[in-house]
C-alpha positions in Angstrom: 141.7 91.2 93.4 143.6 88.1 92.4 145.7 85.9 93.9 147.6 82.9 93.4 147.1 79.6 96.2 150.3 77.5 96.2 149.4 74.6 97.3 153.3 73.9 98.3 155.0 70.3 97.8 155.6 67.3 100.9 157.6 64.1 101.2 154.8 62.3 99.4 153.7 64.8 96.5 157.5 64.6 95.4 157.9 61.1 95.2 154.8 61.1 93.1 152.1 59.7 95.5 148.8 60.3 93.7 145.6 60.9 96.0 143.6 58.7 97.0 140.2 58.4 95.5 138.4 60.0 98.4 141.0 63.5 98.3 139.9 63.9 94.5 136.1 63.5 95.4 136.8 66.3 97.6 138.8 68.4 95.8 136.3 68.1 93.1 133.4 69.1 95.2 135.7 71.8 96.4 136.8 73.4 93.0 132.9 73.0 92.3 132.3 75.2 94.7 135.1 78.0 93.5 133.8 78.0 90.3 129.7 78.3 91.2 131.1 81.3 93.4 132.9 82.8 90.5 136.0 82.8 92.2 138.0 79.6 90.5 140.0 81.1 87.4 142.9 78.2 86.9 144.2 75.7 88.6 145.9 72.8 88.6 148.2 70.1 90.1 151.8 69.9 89.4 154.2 66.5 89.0 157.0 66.1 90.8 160.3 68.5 90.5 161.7 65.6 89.4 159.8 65.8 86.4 160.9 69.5 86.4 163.9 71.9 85.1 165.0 75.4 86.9 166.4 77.9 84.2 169.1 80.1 86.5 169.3 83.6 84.5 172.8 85.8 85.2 172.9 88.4 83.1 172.8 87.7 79.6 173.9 83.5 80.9 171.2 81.1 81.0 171.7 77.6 82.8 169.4 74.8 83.2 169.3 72.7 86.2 167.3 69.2 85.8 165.3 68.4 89.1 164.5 66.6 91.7 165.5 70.1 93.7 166.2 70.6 97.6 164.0 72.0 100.1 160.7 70.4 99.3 158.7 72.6 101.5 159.6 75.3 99.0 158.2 73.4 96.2 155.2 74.2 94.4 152.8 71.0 94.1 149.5 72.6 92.8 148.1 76.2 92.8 144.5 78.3 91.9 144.4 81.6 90.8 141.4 83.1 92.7 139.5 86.4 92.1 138.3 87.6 95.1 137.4 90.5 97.1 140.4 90.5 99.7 142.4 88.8 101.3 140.3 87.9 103.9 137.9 86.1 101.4 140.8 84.2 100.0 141.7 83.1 103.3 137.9 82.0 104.3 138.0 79.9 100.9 141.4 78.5 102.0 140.4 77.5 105.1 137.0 75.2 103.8 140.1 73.7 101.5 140.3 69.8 102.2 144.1 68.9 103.2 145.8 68.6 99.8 148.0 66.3 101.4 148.6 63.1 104.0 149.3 64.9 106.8 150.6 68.4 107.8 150.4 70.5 104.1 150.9 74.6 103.5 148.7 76.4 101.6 150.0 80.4 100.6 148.0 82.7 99.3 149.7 85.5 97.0 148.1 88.8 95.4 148.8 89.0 91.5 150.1 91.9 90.8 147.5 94.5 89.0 148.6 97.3 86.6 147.7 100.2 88.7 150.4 98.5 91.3 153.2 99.5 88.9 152.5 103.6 89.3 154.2 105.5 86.0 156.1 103.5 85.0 153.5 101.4 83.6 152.9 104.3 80.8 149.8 104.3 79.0 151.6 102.7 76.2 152.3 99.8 78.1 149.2 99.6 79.8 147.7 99.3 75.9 150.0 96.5 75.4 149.0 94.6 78.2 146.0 95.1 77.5 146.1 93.4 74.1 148.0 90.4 75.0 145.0 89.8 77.6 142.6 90.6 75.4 144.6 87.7 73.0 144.8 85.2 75.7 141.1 85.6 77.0 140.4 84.8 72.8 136.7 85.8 70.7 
């Protein structure tokens, strides 16, 4: 299975305080680790929502909102995506994470949806599609 880790925003990764040397040592060593096991697909840090633009859909209406945004604990500061067994094995990963942050930080982990999660109305044709685009993205 797959999932997405948010690594979710604080105080300091919104105002743009980079990590000290020590944090990217041991993320480094960490992410290392993730990809030796086979498990590290992606990931990445994020800049501040300041940095950032929300696009608000309503109907056929679009509107774009320039950040900073509200609610930082909501935010979005980094984020893997995993393939594991389970959950469980996601959280056992999570758990030997170093703290992303100064202080208290949130880490969620969220299954990716799979094809066979959409029943019929993911048709065979669409399931070919989909299977092209990947097939695209992932290149020769």
């Amino acid at each position: 299975m797959r999932v997405l880790v948010i690594v979710k925003a604080t105080a300091d990764s919104e105002a743009g305080v980079m990590p000290e040397q020590q944090l990217l040592a041991d993320m480094g060593r960490y992410n290392e680790a993730l990809v030796k096991a086979g498990i590290m697909l992606a990931g990445e840090g994020l800049h501040p929502s300041s940095r950032g633009v929300r696009v608000t859909f309503d109907g056929p209406a679009r509107h774009v909102t320039d950040g900073p945004f509200a609610e930082t604990r909501e935010l979005v500061a980094g984020y893997w995506l995993w393939q594991v067994r389970s959950m469980d094995e996601a959280i056992e990963w999570v758990k030997r994470c170093p703290n992303p942050m100064p202080g208290v930080s949130d880490i969620e982990i969220r299954p990716v949806f799979e094809a066979d999660d959409f029943g019929e109305a993911f048709t065979p044709e669409l399931r070919e599609q989909e299977e092209q685009l990947r097939a695209r993205i992932d290149g020769p």
